[in-house]
N, C-alpha and C positions, 0 to 999 in steps of 0.2 A: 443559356447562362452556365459557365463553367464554376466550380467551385472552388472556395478561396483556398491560399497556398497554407498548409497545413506550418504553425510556425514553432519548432525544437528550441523553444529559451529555457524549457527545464529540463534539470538532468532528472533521468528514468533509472530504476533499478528496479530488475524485476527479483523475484525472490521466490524460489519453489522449497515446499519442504516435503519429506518423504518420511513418513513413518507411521508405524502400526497402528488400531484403531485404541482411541483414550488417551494418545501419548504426549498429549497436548501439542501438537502442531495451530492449532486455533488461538490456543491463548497464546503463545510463542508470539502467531501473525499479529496479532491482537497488541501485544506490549510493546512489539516494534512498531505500530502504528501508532499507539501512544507519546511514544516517543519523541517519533519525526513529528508527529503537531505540535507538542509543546515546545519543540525548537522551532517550529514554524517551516517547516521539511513536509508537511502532509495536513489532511483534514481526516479527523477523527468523528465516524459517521458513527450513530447508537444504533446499537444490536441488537435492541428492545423487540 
């Protein structure tokens, strides 16, 4: 059994951030993630 064709109907944005420790790079990733779910762009998983 071979495995099924991998299917590219959403568009992908990768996103790296680079900066010193504290400088909020988390919560930066974190509000953009917010974001795109409320436009229905992403799922907003809890960090709990």
């Amino acid at each position: 059994m071979g495995k099924e064709k991998f299917s590219r109907s959403k568009p992908h944005c990768n996103i790296g951030t680079i900066g010193h420790v504290d400088h909020g790079k988390t919560s930066l990733t974190a509000a953009i993630t917010k974001v795109l779910a409320e436009t229905g762009g992403a799922t907003f998983p809890a960090c709990d």
